[in-house]
C-alpha positions as CSV (number, residue, x, y, z in Angstrom):
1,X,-50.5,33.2,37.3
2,X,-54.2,33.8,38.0
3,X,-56.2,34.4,41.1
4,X,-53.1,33.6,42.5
5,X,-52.7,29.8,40.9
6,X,-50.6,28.5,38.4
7,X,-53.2,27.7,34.7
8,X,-51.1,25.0,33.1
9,X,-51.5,21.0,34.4
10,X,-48.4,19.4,36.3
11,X,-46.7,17.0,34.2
12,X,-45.2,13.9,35.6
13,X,-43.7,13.6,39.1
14,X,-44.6,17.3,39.3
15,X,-48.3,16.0,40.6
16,X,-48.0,13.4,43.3
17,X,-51.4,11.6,44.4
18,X,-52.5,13.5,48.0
19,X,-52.4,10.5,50.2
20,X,-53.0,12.5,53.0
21,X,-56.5,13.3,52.4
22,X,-57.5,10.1,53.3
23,X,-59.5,9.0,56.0
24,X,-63.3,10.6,57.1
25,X,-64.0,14.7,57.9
26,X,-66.5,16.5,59.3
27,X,-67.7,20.5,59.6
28,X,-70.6,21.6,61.2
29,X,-70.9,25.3,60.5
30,X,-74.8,25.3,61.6
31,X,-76.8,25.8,60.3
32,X,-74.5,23.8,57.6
33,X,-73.3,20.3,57.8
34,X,-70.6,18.7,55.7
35,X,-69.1,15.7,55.8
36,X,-66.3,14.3,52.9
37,X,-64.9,10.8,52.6
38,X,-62.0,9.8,51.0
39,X,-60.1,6.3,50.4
40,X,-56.5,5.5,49.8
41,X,-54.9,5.9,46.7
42,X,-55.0,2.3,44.7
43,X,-53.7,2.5,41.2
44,X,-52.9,5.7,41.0
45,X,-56.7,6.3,41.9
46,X,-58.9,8.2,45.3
47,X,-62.5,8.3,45.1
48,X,-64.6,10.2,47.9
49,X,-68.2,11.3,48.7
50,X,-69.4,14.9,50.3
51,X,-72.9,15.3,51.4
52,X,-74.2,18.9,52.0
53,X,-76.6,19.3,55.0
54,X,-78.3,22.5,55.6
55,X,-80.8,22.8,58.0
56,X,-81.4,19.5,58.3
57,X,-82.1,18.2,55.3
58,X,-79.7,17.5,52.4
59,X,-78.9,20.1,50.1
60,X,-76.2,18.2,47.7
61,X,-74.3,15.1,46.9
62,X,-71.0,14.6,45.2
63,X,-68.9,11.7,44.2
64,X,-65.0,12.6,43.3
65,X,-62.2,10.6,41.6
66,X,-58.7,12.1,42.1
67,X,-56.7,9.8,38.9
68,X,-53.7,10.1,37.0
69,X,-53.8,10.1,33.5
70,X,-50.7,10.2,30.9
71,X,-51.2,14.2,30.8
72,X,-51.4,14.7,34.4
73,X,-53.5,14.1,37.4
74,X,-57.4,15.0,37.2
75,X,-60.1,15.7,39.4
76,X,-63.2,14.9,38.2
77,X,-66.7,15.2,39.9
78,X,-70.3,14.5,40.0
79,X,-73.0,16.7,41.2
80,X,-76.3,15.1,42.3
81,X,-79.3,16.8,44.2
82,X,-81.3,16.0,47.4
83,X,-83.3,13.4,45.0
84,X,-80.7,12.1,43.5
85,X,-80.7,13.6,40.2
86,X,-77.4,14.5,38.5
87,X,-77.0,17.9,37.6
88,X,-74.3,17.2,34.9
89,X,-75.5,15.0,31.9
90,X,-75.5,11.3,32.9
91,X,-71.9,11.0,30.5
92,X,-70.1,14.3,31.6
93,X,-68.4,15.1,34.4
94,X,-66.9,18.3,36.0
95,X,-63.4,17.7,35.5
96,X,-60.4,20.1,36.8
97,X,-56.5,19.3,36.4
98,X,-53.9,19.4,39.3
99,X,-51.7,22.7,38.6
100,X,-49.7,23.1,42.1
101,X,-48.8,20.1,44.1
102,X,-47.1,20.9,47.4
103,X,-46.8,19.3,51.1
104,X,-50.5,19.1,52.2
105,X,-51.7,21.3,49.6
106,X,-52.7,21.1,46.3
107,X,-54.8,23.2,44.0
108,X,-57.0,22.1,40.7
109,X,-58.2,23.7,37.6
110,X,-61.7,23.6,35.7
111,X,-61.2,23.0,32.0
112,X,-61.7,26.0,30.2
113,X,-64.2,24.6,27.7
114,X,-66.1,23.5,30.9
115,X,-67.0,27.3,32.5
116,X,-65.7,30.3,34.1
117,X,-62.1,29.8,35.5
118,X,-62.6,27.9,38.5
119,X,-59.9,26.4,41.2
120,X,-60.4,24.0,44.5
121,X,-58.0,24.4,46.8
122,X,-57.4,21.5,49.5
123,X,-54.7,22.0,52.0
124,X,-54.4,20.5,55.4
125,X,-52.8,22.7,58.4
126,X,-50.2,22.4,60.9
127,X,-53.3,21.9,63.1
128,X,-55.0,19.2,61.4
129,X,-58.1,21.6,59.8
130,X,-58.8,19.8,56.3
131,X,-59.9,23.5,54.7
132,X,-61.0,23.1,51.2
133,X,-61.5,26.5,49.0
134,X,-63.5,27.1,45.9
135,X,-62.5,30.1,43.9
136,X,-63.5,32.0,41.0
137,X,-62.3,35.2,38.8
138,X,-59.4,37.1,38.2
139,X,-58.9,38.7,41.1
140,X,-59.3,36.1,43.6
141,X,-62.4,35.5,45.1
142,X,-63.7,32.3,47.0
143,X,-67.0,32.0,46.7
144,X,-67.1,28.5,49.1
145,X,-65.0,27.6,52.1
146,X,-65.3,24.9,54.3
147,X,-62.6,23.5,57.5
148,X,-63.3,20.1,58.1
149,X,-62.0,18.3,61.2
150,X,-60.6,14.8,60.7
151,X,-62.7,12.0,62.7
152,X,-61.1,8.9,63.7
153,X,-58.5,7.5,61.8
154,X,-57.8,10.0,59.5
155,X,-54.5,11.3,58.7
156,X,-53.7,14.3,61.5
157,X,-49.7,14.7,61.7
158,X,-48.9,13.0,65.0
159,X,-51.2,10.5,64.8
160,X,-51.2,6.9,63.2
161,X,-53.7,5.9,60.6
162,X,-54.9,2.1,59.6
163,X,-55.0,2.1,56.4
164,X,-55.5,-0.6,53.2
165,X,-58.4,-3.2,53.6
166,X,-56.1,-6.5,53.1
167,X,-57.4,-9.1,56.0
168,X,-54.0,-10.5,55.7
169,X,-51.8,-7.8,57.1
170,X,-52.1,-4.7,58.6
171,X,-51.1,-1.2,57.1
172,X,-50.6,1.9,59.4
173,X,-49.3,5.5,58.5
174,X,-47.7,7.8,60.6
175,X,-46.7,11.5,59.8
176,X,-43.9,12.8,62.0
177,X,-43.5,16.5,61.5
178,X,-40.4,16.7,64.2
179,X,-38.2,13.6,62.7
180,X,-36.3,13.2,59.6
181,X,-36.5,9.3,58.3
182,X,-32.6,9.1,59.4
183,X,-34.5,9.9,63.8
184,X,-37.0,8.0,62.8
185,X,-35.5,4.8,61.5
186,X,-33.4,5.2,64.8
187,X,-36.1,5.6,67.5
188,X,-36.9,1.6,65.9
189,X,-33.5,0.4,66.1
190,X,-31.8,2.0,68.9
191,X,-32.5,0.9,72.7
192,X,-32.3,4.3,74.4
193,X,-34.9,5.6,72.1
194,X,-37.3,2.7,71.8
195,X,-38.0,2.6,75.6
196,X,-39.1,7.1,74.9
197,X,-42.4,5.1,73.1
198,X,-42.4,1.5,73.0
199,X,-40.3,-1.1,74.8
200,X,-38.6,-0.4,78.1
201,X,-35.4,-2.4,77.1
202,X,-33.8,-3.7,73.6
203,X,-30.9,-5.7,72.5
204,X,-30.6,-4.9,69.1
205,X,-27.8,-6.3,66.6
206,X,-27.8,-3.8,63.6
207,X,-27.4,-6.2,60.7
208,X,-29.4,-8.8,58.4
209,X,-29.6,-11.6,60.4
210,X,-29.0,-9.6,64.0
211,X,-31.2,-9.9,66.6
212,X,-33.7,-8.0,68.0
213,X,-35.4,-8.2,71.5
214,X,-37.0,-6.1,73.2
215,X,-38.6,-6.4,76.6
216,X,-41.4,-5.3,79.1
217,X,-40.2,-6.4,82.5
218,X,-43.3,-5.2,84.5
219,X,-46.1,-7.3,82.0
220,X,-42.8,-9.9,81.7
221,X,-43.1,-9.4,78.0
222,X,-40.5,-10.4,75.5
223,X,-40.4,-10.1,72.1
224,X,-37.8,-12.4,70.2
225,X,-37.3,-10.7,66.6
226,X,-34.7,-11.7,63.7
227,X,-33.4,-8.0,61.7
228,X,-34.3,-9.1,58.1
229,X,-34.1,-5.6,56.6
230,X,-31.3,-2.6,57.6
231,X,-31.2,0.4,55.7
232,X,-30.9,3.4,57.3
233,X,-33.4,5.9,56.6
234,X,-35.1,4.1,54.6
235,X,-36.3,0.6,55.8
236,X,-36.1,-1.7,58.8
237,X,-38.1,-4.8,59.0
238,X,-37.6,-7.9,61.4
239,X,-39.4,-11.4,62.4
240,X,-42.3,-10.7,65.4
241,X,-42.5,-13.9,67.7
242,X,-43.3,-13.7,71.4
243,X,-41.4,-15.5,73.8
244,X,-44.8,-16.5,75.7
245,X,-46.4,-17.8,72.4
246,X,-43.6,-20.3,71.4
247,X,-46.3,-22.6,69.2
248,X,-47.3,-18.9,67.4
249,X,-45.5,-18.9,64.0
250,X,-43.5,-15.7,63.4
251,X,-45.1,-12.9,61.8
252,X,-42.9,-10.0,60.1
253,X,-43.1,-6.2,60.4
254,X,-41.3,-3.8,57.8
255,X,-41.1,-0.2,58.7
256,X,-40.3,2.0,55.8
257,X,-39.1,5.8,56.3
258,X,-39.7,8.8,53.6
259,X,-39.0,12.3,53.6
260,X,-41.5,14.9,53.6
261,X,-41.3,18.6,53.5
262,X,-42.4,18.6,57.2
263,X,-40.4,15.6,58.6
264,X,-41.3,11.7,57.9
265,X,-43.3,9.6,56.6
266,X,-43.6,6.3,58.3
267,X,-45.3,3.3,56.5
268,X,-45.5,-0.1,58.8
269,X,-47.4,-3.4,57.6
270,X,-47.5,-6.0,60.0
271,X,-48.7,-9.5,59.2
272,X,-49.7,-12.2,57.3
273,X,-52.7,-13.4,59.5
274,X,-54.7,-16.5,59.0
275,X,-58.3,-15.7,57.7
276,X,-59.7,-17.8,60.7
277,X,-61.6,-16.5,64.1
278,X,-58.4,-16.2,65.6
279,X,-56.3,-14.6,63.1
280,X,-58.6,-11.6,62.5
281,X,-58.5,-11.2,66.3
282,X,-54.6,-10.9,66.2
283,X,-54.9,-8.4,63.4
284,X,-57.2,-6.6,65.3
285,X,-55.5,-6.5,69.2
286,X,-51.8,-6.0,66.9
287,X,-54.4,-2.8,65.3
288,X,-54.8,-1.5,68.9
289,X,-51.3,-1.8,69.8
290,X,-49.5,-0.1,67.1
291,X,-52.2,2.9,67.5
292,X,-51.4,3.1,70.8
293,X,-47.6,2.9,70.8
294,X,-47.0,5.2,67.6
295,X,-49.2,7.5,68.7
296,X,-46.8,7.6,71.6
297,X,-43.4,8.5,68.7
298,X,-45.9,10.4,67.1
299,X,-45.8,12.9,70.1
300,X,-42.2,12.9,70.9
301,X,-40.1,16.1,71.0
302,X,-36.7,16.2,69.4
């Protein structure tokens, strides 16, 4: 160990792509503004973008791919000044390796042939601060720190992200610190603890092929589904048809559970929907919804 990191590169499952840094962040530490961009992982690859405001005016640019390759996963970036000019050659890049890979934290290393030892540290905390660490020498010393706060839709435990860019369904992740995937995949499938987020009543039959309907007596809503996946704590899925829409074909939801060290991870498409006027405004008022509602099991307590 040195300046408190592991040196050698993560081999194989060891590094796991940090989905969770996806999604837009801001600091404002005047006089110093910083914002960072990140996209979901597609391939095994994350690109982003951080822009360095000081006083003003821009101080730096840089453009980052997080990527696996056979020998690990890599960080590579690309430095560019207020005009634009690179300040690595026009083929090189900075490039660091993943050496500690943990729940909301991980930690790269510069090359040694590229400069002085070097880590980044990203790690997001209980509270949502994104806080992001540059460090240098043995012993440690961070020579750049910055806590970014997540803007809207990005990936705060508790709250429920839309992610992917597929106009044919809808994606949204949900973090749930306080529920394994075993509470989870029950608060969708049992009545008692639907109605603590989402519908008021259920009648659920907990088998391929069951049924399940759920109701909102007040707006007189009722949802007809068919269960056409059951495996607890893992996946659920079902068919979506309203009982006021009967000439609306069916759409299907599937709900799948996975453990993290703090809790669940819940991953729900919805769809498909037409590529038409109406469609995309289905995708988008089924966008609102699910927000809304697993936000709501987002903030239950055990």
């Amino acid at each position: 160990m040195t300046s408190g990191y592991p040196n050698e590169p993560l081999k194989g499952e060891q590094a796991q792509m940090p989905e969770w840094l996806t999604g837009a962040w801001l600091e404002t530490a005047d006089p110093r503004r910083c914002d960072e961009l990140w996209t979901r992982s597609a391939g095994d690859n994350m690109a982003g973008v951080f822009k360095w405001m000081q006083d003003g005016a821009p101080r730096m640019y840089e453009l980052m791919i997080i990527e696996r390759r056979e020998n690990g996963i890599q960080l590579h970036l690309k430095h560019f000044g207020p005009d634009l000019v690179g300040f690595e050659e026009k083929d090189e890049s900075e490039v660091l390796d993943m050496v500690l890979c943990e729940e909301n934290r991980f930690v790269c290393k510069r090359r040694p042939q590229l400069g002085d030892p070097l880590w980044i540290e990203y790690r997001l905390t209980v509270e949502g601060t994104l806080v992001v660490e540059v460090v240098q020498s043995d012993p440690p010393k961070p020579f750049l720190r910055f806590e970014f706060v997540a803007l809207t839709d990005s990936p705060v435990p508790g709250s429920p992200v839309i992610v992917g860019e597929d106009p044919t369904r809808l994606e949204v992740d949900l973090r749930i610190p306080q529920l394994s995937p075993s509470e989870a995949f029950a608060h969708f499938t049992e009545p008692d603890l639907l109605s603590r987020w989402w519908a008021p009543e259920g009648h659920i039959e907990p088998r391929i092929g069951g049924a399940y309907r759920l109701a909102w007596p007040e707006q007189e809503w009722q949802l007809n589904g068919e269960v056409r996946s059951w495996s607890p704590g893992t996946e659920f899925a079902f068919a979506w048809s309203w009982a006021h829409e009967p000439d609306q074909p069916p759409s299907h939801v599937t709900v799948r559970f996975e453990p993290s060290e703090k809790g669940c991870h819940v991953r729900l498409t919805h769809g498909p929907y037409e590529q038409t006027e109406e469609g995309r405004a289905l995708r988008d008022e089924h966008a609102s919804g699910w927000k809304h509602f697993l936000a709501q099991l987002g903030s239950l307590r055990p």
